[in-house]
C-alpha positions as CSV (number, residue, x, y, z in Angstrom):
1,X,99.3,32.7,-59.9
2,X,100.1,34.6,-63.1
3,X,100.5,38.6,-63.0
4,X,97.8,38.8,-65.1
5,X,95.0,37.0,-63.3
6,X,96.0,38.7,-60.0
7,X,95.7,42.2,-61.6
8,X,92.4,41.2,-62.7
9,X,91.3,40.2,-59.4
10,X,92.8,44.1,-57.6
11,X,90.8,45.9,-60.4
12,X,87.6,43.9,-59.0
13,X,88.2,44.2,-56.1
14,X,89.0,47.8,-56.4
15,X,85.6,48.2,-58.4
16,X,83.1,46.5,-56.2
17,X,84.7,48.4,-52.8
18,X,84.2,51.8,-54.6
19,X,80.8,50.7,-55.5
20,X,79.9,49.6,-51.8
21,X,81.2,53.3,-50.8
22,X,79.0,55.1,-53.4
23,X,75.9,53.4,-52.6
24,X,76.3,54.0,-48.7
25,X,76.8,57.3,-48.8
26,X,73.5,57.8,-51.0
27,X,70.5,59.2,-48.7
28,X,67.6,56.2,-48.4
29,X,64.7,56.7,-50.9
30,X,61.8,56.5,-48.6
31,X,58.7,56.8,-50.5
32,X,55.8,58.0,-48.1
33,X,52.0,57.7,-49.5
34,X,48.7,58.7,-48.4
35,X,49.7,60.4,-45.3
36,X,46.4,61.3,-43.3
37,X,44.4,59.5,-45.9
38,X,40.5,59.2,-44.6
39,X,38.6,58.2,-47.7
40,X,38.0,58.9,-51.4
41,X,35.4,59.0,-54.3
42,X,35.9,59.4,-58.0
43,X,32.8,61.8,-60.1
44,X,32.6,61.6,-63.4
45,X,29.7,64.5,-65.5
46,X,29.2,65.2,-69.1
47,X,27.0,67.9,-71.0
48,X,25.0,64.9,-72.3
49,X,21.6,66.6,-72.8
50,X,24.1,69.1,-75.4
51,X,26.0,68.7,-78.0
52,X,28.9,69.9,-76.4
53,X,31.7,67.8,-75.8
54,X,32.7,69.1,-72.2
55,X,33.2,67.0,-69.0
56,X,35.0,66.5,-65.7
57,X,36.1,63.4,-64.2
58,X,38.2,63.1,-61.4
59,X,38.6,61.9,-57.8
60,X,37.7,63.8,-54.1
61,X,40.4,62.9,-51.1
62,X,39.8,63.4,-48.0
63,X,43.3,64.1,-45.4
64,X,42.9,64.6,-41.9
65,X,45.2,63.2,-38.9
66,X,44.0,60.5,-36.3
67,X,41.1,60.0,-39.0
68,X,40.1,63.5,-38.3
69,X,39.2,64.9,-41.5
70,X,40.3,68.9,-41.8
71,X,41.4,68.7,-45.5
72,X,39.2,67.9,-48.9
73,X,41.2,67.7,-52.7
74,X,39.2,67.9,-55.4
75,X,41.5,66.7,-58.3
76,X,39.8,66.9,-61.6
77,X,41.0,66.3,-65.2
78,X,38.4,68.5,-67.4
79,X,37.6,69.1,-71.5
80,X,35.8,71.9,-72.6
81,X,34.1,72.2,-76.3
82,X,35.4,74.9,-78.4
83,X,31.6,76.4,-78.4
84,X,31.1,76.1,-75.0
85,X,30.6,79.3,-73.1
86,X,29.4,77.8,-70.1
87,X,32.6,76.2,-69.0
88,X,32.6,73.8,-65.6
89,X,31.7,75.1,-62.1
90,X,33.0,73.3,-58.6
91,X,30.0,74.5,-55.8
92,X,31.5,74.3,-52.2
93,X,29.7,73.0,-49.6
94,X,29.6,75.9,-46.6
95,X,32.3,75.3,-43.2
96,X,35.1,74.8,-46.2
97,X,36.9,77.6,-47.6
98,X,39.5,76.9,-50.6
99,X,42.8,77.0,-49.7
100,X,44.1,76.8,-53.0
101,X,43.7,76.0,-56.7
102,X,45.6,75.2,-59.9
103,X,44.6,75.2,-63.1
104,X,45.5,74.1,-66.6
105,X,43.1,74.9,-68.8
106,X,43.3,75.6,-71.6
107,X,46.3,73.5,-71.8
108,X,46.5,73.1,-75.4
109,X,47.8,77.3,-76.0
110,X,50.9,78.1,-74.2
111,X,50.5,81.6,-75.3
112,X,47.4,81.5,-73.1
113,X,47.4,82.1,-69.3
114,X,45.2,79.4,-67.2
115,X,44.7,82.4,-64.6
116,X,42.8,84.4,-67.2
117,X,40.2,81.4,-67.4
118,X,39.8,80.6,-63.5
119,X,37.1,82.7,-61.3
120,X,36.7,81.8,-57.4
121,X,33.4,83.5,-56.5
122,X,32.1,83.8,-52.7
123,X,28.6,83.2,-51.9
124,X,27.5,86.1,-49.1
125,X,23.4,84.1,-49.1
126,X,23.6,82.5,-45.6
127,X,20.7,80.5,-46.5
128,X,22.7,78.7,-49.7
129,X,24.2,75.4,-49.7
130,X,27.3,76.3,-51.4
131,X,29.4,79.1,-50.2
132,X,31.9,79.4,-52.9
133,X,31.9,78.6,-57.1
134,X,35.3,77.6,-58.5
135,X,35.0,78.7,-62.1
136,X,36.9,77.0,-65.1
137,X,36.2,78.3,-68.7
138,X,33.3,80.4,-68.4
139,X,32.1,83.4,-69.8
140,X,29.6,85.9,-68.9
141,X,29.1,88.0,-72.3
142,X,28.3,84.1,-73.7
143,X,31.3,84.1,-75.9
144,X,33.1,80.6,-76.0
145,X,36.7,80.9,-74.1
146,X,38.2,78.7,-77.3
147,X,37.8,75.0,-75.5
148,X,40.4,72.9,-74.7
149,X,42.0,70.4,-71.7
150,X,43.4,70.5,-67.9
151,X,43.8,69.5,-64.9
152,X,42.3,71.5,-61.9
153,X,43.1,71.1,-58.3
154,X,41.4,72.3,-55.8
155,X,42.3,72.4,-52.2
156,X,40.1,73.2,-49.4
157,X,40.5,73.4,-45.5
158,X,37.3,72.9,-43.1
159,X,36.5,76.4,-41.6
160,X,33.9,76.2,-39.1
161,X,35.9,74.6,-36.1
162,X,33.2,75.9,-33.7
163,X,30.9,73.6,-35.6
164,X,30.2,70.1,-35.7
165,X,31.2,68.5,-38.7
166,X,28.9,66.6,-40.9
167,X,29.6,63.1,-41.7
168,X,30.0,63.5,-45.6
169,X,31.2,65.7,-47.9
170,X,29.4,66.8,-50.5
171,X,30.2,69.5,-53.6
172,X,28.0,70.3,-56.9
173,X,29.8,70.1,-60.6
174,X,27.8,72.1,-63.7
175,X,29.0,71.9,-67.1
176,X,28.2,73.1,-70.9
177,X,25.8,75.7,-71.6
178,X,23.0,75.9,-74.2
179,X,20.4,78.6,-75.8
180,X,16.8,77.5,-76.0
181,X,14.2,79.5,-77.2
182,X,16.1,82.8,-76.6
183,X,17.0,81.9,-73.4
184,X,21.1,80.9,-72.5
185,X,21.4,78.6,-69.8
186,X,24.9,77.9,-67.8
187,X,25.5,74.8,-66.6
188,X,22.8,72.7,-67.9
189,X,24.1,69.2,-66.7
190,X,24.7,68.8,-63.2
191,X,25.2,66.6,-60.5
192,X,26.0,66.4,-56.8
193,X,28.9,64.1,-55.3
194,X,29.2,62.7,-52.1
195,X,32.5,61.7,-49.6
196,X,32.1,59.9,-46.5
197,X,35.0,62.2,-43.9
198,X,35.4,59.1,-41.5
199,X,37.5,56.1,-42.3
């Protein structure tokens, strides 16, 4: 066999065995996906009756283990007009408390802190449907907050364990504003969204 063909063949050999040794000590990729995954919904709302270009559109998960639901994500990707005051509103059902939120908007100014356009307000009305308002670009002296896109994630954890639960989920979504005759109205367009909690 000539020299040359049979250093060819140790520096293969060599290669693929130091490739072999490389890939077994890399950790297994294990890609895990909807874990407690119940059931989900997409919403989709516009300020159609304005003429505001502001919307949300998104999808609700619902997480809970042994198809137990304890866990609601309301992922949303939103728009706001540049003259909208009025902003978009996530009403929460009462027995869930939010557990967290993130927030985007405005998205298109990095000089610009999503905090500073994000209010969580509690409702103390027993007698209300919704115990809290996730607010997203609104602004009470009726100035617009400059408009722009995001993302907003809300998380929620069921809070009334003393309770039973209801079969659905369901949460409220307001958006745009508009002045008529004198009178400024928040949230004009509206609609109510529905989840079932069981598998």
């Amino acid at each position: 066999m000539p020299v040359i063909l049979l250093i060819a063949l140790i520096i293969c050999s060599a290669y693929l065995v130091s490739q072999l040794i490389s890939k077994k000590d890399e950790p297994a990729q294990q890609v895990i996906s909807n874990v407690n995954y119940i059931n989900s919904t997409s919403f989709d709302i516009s300020s159609d009756s304005t003429d505001l270009k502001t919307s949300a559109k998104g999808t609700v998960f619902v997480q809970g283990k042994e198809g137990i639901a304890d866990r609601v994500s309301i992922v949303a990707a939103i728009e706001i007009d540049p003259k909208d005051w009025g902003g978009i509103s996530f009403y929460i059902p009462n027995h869930w408390a939010v557990a967290s939120v993130m927030n985007s908007y405005p998205g298109n100014n990095p000089d610009v802190n999503p905090s500073n356009h994000l209010v969580i307000l509690n409702n103390t009305d027993p007698n209300s449907d919704w115990k809290t308002w996730v607010e997203i670009g609104r602004d009470s002296s009726y100035r617009p907050t400059g408009g722009g896109q995001g993302t907003v994630v809300i998380d929620l954890e069921y809070a009334a364990h003393d309770e039973p639960m209801s079969e659905t989920f369901e949460f409220m979504v307001s958006v745009g504003s508009k002045e008529q005759d004198g009178i400024k109205a928040v949230g004009p367009d509206y609609d109510t969204f529905s989840v079932s909690l069981t598998p």
